[in-house]
Residue frames as a rotation matrix with the C-alpha (Angstrom) as fourth column:
UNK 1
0.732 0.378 -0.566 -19.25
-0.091 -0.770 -0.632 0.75
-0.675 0.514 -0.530 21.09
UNK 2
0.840 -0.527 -0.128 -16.88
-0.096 0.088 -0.992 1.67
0.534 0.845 0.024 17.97
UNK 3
0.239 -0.888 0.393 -13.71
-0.957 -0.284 -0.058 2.45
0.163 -0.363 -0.918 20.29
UNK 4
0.109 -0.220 0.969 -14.23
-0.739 0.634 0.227 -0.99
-0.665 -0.741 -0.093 21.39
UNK 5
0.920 0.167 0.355 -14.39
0.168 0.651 -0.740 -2.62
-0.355 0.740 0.571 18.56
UNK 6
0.853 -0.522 -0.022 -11.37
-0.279 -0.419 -0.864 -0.94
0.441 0.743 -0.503 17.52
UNK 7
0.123 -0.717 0.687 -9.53
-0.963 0.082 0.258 -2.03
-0.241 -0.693 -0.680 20.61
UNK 8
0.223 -0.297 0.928 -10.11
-0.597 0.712 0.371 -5.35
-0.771 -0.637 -0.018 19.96
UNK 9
0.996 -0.044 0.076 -9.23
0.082 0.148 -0.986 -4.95
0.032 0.988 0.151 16.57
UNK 10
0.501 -0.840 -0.211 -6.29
-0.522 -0.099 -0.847 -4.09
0.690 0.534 -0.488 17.25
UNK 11
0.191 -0.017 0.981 -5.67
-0.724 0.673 0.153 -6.70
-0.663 -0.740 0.116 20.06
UNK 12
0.662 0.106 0.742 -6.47
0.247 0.904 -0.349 -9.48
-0.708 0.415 0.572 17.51
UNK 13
0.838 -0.519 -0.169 -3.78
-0.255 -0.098 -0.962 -8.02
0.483 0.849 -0.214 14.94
UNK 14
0.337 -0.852 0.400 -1.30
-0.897 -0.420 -0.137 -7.96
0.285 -0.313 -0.906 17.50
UNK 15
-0.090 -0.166 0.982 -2.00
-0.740 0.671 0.045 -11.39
-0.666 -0.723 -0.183 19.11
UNK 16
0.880 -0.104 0.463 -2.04
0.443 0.531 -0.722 -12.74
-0.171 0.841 0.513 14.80
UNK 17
0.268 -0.959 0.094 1.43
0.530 0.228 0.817 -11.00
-0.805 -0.169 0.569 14.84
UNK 18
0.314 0.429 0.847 0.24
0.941 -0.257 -0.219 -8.31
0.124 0.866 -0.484 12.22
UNK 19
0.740 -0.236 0.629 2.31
-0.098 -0.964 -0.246 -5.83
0.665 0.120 -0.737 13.76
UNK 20
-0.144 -0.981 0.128 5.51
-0.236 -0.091 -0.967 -5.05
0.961 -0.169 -0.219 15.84
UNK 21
0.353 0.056 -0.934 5.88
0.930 0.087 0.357 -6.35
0.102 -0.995 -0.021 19.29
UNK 22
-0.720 -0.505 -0.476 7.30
0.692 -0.580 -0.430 -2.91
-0.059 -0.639 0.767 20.36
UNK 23
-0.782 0.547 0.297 3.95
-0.119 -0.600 0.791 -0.93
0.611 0.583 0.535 18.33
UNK 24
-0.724 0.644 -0.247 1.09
0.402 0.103 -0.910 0.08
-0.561 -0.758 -0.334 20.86
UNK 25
-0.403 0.836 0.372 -2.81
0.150 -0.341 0.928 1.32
0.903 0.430 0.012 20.07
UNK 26
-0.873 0.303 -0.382 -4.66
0.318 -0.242 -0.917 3.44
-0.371 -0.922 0.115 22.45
UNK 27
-0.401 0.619 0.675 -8.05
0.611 -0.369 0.701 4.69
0.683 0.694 -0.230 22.01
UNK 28
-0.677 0.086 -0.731 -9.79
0.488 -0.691 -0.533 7.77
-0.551 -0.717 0.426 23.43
UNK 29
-0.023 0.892 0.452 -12.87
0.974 -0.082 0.212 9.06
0.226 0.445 -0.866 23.18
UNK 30
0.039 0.578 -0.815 -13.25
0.877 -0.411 -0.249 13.00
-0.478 -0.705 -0.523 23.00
UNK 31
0.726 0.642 -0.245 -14.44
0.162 -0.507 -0.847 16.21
-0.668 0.575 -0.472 21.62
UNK 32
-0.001 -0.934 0.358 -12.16
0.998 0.022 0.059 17.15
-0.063 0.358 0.932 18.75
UNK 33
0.472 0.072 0.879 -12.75
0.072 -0.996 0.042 21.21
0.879 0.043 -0.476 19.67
UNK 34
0.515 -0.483 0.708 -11.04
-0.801 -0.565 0.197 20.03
0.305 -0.669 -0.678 22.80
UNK 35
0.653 -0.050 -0.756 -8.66
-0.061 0.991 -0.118 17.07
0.755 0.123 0.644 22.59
UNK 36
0.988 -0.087 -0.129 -8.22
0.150 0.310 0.939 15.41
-0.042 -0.947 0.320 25.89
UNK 37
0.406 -0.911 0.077 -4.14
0.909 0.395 -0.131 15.78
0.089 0.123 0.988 25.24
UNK 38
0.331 -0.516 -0.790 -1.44
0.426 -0.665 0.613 18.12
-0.842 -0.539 0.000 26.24
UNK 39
0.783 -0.082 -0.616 0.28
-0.521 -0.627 -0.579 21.01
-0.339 0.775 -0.534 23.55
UNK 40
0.286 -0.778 -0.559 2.52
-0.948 -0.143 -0.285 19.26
0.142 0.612 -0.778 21.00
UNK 41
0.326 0.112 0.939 1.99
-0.753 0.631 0.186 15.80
-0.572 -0.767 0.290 22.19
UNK 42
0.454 -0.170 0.875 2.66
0.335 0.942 0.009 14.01
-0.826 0.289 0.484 19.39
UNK 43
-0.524 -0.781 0.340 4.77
0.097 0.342 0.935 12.77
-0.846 0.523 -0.103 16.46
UNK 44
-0.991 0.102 0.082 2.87
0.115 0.376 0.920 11.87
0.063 0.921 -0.384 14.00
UNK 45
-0.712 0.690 -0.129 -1.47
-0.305 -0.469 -0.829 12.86
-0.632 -0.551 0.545 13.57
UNK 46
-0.806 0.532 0.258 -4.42
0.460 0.289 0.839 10.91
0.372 0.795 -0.478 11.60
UNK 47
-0.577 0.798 -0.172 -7.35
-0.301 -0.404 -0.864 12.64
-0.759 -0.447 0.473 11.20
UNK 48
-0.980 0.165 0.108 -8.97
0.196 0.754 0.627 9.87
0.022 0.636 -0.771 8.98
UNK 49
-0.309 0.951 -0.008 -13.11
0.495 0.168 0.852 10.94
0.812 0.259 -0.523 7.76
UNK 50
-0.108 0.243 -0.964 -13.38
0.982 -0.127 -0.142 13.39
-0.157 -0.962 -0.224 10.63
UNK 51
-0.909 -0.231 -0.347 -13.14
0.138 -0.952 0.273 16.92
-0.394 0.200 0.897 9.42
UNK 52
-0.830 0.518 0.206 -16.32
-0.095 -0.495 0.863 16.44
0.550 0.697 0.460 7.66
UNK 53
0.011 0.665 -0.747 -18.53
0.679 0.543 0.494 15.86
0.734 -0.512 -0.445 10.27
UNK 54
-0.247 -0.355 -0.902 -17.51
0.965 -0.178 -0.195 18.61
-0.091 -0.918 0.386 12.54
UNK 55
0.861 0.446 0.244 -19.78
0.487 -0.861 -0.144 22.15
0.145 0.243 -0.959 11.85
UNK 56
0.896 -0.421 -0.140 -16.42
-0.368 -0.882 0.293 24.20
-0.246 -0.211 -0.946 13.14
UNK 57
0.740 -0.635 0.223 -13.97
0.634 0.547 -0.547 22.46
0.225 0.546 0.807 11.16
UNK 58
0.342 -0.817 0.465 -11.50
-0.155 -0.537 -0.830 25.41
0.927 0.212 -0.310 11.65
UNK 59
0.404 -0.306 0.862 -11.44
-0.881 -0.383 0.277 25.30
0.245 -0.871 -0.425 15.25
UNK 60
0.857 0.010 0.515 -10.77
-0.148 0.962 0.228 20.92
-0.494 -0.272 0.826 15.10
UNK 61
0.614 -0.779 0.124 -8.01
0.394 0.167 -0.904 22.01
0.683 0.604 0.410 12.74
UNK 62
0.173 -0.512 0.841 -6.45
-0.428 -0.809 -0.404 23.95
0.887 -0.290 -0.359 15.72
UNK 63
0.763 0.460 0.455 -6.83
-0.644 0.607 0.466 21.35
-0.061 -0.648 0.759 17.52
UNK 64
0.794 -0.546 0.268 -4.68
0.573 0.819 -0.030 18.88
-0.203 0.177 0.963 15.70
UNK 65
0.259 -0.900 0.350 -2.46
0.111 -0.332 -0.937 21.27
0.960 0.281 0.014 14.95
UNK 66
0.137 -0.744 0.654 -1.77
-0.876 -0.399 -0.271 21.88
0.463 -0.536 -0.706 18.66
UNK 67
0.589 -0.308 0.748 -1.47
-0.536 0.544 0.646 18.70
-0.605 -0.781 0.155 19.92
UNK 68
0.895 -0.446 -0.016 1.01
0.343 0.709 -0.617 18.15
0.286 0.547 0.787 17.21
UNK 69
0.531 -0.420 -0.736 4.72
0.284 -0.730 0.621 18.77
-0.798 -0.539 -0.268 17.99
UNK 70
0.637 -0.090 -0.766 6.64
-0.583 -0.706 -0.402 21.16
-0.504 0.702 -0.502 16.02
UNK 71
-0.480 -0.685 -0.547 8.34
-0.871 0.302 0.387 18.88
-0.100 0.663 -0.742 12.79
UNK 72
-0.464 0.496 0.734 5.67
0.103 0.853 -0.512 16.42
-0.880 -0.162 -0.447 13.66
UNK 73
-0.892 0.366 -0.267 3.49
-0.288 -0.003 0.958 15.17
0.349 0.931 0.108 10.53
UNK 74
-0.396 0.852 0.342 -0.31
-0.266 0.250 -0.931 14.58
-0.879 -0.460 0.128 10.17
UNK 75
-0.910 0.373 0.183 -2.46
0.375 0.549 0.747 12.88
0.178 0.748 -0.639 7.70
UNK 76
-0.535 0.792 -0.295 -5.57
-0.346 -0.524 -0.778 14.56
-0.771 -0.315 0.554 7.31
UNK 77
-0.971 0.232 -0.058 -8.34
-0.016 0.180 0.983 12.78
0.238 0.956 -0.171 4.64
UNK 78
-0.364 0.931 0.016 -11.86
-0.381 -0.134 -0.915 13.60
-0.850 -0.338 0.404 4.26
UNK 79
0.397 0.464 0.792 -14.40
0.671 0.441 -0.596 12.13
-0.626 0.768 -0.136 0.90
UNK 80
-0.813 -0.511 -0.279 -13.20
0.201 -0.696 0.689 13.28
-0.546 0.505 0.668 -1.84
UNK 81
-0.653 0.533 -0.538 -15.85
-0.225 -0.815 -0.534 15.40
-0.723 -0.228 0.652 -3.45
UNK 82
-0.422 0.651 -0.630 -17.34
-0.899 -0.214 0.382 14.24
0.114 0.728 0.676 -6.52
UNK 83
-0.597 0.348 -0.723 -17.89
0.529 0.848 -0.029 10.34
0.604 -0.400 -0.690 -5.05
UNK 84
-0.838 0.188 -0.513 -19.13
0.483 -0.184 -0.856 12.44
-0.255 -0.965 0.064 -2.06
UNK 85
-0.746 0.516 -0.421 -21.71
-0.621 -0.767 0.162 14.66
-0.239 0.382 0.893 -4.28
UNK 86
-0.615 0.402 -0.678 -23.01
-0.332 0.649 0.685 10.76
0.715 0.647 -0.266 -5.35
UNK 87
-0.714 0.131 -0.688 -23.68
0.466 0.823 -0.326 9.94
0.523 -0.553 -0.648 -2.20
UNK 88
-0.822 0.470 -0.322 -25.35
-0.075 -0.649 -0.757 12.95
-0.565 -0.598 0.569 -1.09
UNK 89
-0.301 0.822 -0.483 -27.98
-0.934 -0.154 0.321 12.98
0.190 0.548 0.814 -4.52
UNK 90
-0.384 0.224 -0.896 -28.40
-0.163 0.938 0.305 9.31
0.909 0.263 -0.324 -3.86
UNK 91
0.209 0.519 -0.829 -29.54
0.898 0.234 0.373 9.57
0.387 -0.822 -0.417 -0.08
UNK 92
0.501 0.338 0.797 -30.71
-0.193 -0.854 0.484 11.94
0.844 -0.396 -0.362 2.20
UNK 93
0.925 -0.159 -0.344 -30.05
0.372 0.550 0.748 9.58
0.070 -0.820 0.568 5.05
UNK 94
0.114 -0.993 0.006 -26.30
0.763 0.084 -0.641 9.37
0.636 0.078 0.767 3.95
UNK 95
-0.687 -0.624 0.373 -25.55
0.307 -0.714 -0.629 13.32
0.659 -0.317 0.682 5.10
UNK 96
0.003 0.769 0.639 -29.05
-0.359 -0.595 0.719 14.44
0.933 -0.232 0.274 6.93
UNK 97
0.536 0.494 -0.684 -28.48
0.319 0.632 0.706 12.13
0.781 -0.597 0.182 9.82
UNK 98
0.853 0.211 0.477 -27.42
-0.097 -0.834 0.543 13.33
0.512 -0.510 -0.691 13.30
UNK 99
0.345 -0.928 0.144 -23.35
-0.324 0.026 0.946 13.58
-0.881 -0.373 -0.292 13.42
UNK 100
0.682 0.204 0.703 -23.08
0.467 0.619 -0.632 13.06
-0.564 0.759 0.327 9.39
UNK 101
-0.568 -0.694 0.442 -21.52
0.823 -0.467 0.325 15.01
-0.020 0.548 0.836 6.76
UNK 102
0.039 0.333 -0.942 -21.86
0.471 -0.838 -0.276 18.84
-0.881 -0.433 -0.190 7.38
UNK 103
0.284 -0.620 -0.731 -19.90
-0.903 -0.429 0.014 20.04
-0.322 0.656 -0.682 4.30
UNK 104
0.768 0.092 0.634 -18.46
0.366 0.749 -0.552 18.87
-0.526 0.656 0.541 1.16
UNK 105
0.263 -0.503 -0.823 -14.99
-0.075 -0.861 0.502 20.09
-0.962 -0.071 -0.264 0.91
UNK 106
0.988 0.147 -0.037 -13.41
-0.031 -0.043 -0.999 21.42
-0.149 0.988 -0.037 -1.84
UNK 107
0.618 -0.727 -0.300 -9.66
0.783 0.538 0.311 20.28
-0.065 -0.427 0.902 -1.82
UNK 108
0.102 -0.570 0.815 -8.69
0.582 -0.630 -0.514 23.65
0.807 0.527 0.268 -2.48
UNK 109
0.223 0.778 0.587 -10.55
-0.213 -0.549 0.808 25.07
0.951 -0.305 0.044 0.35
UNK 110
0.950 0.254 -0.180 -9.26
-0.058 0.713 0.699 22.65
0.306 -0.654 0.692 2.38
UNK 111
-0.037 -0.938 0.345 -5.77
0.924 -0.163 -0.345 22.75
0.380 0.306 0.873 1.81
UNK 112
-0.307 -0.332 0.892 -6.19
-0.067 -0.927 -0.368 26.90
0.949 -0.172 0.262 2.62
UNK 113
0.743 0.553 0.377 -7.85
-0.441 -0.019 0.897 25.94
0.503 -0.833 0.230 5.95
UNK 114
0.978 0.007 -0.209 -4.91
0.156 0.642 0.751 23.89
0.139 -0.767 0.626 7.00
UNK 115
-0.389 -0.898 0.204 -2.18
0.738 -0.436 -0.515 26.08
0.552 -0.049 0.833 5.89
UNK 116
-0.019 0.101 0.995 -4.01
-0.367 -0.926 0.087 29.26
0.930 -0.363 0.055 7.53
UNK 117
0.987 0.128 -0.099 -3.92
0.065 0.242 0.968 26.88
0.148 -0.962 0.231 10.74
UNK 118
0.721 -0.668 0.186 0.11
-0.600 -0.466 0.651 26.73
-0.348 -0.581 -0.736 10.38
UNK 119
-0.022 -0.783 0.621 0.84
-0.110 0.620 0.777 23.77
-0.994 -0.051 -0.100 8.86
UNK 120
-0.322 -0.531 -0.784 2.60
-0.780 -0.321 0.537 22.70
-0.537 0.784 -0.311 5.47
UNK 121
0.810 0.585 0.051 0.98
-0.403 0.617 -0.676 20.89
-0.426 0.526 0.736 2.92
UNK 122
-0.421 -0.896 -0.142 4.04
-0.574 0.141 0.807 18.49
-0.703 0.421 -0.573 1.62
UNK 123
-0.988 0.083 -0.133 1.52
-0.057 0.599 0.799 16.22
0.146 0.797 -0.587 -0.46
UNK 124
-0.275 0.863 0.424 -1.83
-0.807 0.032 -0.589 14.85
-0.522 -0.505 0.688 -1.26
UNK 125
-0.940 -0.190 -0.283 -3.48
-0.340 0.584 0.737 11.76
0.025 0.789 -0.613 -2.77
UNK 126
-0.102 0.933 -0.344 -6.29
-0.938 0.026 0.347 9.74
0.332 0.358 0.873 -3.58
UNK 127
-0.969 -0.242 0.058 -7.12
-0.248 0.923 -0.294 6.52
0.018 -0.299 -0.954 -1.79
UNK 128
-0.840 0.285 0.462 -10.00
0.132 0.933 -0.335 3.62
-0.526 -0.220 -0.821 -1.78
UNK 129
-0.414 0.605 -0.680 -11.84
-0.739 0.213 0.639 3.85
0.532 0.767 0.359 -5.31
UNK 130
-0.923 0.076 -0.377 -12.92
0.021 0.989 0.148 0.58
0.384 0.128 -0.914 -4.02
UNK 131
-0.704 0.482 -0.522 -15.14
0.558 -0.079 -0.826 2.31
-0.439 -0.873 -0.214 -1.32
UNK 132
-0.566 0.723 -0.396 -16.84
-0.727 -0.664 -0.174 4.79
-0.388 0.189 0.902 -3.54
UNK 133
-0.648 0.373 -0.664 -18.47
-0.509 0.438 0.742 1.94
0.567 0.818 -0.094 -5.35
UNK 134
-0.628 0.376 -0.681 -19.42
0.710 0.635 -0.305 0.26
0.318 -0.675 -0.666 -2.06
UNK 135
-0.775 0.264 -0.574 -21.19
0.354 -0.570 -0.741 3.86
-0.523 -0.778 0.348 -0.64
UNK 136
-0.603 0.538 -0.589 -23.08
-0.797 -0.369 0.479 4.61
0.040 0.758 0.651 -3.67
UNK 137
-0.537 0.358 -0.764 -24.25
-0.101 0.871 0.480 1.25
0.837 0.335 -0.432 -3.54
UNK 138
-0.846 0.028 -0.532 -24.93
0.527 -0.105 -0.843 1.80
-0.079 -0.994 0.074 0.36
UNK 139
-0.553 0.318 -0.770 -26.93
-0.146 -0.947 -0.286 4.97
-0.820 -0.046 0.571 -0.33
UNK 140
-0.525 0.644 -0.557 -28.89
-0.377 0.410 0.830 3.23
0.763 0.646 0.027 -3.73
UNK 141
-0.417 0.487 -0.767 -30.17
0.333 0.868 0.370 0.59
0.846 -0.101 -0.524 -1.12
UNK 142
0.659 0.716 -0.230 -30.50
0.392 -0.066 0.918 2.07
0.643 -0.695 -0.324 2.10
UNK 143
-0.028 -0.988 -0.150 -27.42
-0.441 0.147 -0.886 3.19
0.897 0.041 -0.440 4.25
UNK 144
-0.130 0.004 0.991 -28.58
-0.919 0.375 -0.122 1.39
-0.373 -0.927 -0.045 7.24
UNK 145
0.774 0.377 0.509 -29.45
-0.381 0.919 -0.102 -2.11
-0.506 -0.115 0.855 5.21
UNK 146
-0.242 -0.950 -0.198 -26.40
-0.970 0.229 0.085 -3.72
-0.035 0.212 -0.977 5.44
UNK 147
-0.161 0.196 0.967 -28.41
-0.116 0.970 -0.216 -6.98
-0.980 -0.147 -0.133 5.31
UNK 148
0.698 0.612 -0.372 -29.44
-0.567 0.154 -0.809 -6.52
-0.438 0.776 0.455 1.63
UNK 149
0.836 -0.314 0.451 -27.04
0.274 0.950 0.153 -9.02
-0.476 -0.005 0.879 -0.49
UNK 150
0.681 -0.323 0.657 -25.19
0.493 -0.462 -0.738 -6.57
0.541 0.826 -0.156 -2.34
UNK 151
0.478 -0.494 0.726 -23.94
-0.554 -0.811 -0.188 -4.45
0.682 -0.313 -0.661 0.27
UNK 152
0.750 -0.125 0.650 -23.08
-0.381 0.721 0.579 -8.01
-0.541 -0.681 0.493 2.40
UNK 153
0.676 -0.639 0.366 -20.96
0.673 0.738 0.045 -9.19
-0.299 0.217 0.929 -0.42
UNK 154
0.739 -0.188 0.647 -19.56
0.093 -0.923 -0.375 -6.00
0.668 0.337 -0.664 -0.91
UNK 155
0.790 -0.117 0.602 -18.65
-0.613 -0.182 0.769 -5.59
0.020 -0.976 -0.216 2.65
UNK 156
0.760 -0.299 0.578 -17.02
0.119 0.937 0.328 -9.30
-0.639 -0.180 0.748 2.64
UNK 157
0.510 -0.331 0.794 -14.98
0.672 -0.423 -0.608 -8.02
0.537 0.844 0.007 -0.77
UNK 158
0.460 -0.475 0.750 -13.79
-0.668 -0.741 -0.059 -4.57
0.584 -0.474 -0.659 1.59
UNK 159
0.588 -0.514 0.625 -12.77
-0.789 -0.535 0.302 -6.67
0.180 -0.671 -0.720 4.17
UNK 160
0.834 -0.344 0.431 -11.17
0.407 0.911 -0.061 -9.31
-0.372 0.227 0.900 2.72
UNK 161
0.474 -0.527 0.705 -8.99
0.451 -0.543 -0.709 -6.54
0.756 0.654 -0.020 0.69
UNK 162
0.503 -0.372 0.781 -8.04
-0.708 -0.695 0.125 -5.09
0.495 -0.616 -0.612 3.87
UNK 163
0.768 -0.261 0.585 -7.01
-0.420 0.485 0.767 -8.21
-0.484 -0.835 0.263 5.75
UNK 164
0.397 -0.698 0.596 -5.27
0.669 0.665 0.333 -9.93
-0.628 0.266 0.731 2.94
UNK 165
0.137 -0.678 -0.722 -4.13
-0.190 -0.734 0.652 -7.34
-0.972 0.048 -0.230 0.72
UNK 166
0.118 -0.373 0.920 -4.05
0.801 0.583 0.133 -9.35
-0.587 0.722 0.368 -2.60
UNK 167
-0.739 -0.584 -0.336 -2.06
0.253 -0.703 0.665 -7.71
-0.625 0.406 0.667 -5.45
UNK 168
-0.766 0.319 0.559 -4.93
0.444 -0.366 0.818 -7.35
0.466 0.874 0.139 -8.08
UNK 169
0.802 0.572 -0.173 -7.25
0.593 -0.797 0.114 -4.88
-0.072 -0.194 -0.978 -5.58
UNK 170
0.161 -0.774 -0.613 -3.74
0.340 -0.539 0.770 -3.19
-0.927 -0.332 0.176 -4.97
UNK 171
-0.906 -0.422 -0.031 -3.65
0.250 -0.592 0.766 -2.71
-0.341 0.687 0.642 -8.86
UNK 172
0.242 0.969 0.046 -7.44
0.899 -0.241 0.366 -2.29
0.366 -0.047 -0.929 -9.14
UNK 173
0.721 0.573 -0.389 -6.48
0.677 -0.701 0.222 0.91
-0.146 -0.424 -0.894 -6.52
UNK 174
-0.256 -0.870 -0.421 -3.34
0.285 -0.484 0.828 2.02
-0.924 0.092 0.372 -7.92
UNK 175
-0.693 0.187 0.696 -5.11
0.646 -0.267 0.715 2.56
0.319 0.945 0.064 -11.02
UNK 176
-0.106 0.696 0.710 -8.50
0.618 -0.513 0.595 4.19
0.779 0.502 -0.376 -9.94
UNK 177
0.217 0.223 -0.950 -7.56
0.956 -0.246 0.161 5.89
-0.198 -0.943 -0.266 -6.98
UNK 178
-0.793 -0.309 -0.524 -6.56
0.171 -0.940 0.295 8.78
-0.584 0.144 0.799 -8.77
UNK 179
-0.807 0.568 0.162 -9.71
-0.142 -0.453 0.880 9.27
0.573 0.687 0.446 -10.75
UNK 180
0.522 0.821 -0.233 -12.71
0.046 0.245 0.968 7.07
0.852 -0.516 0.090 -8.36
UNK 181
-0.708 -0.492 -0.507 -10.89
0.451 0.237 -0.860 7.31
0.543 -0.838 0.054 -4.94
UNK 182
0.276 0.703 -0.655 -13.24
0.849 0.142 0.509 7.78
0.451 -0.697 -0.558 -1.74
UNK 183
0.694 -0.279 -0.664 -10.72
0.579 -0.332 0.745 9.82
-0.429 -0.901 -0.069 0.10
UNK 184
0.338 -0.703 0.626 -8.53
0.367 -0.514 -0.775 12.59
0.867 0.492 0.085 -0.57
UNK 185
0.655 -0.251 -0.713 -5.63
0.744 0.384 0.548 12.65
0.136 -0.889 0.438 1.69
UNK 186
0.676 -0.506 0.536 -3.32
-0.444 -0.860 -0.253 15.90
0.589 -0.067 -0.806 2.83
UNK 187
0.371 -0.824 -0.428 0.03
0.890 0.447 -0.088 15.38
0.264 -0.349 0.899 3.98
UNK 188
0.717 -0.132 0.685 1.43
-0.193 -0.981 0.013 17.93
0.670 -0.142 -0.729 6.28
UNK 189
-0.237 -0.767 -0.596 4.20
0.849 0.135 -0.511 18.93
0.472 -0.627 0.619 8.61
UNK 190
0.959 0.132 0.252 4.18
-0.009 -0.871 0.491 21.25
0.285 -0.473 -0.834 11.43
UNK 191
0.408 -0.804 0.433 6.96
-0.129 -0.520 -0.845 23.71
0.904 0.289 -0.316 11.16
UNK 192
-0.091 -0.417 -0.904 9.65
0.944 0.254 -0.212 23.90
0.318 -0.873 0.371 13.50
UNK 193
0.630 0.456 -0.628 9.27
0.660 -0.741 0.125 27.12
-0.409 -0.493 -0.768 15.67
């Protein structure tokens, strides 16, 4: 399944030397209304395209907020709404399918949902313009036909940019991530008691 894939994604970064020898990756599967982990477990929290998919978003924010520990940060990033509004008028499929997108947040909305859990918004940004062009383009064609040629060389394009990094997507997304960016990211801290 995905977890696995992800394990042996990171496996194959580590054993290309694409990260610290001292840096570990675990994965776990489970619910995020009850996450398999003790109070305050961690340092540091991504919650990366996950908030929108969950019908009780408030109660998955209480979640991460307790298994964070107090002074600990969390990254929290969900679509950022008007790319997300494209994809919904462009396909049903995209949000109608079972475990999709529940909700379209509004970053205001969002932001008051994760301070009224406890923690402190210290920032936010905008990240992978590149992707909205690829999901719209998803959601034009089909979002399951990843064979069509467009969304294959697309794809090949995403993850080439991700493996190698070259500088002109990096200024490609330092320009349009603030205006076409996929994701809108929250930076937070949970106070100290």
């Amino acid at each position: 399944g995905e977890l696995e894939t992800v394990a042996q994604t990171f496996a194959a970064m580590a054993a290309g030397a694409q990260v610290p020898k001292e840096a570990r990756a675990v994965t776990h599967e489970g619910d995020a209304l009850a996450l398999p982990f003790e109070d305050a477990e961690f340092d540091h929290v991504i919650a990366s395209e996950v908030l929108e998919h969950i019908p009780d978003d408030v109660a998955a924010i209480a979640e991460l907020y307790r298994v964070l520990k107090p002074g600990g940060t969390i990254a929290v990033s969900v679509p950022r709404r008007w790319p997300e509004r494209i994809c919904w008028a462009l396909s049903d499929e995209y949000h109608e399918v079972e475990g999709g997108h529940v909700r379209i947040y509004d970053p205001k909305d969002l932001a008051a949902k994760l301070t009224a859990a406890g923690l402190r918004v210290d920032g936010k940004a905008y990240a992978h313009s590149l992707h909205s062009a690829y999901w719209w383009l998803k959601c034009a064609v089909g979002v399951d036909n990843s064979e069509h040629p467009l969304v294959r060389g697309y794809h090949r394009l995403l993850v080439w940019d991700i493996m190698k990094r070259p500088w002109p997507t990096r200024a490609f997304e330092a320009v349009f991530d603030p205006i076409a960016g996929k994701s809108i990211v929250f930076y937070l801290t949970k106070p100290q008691r």
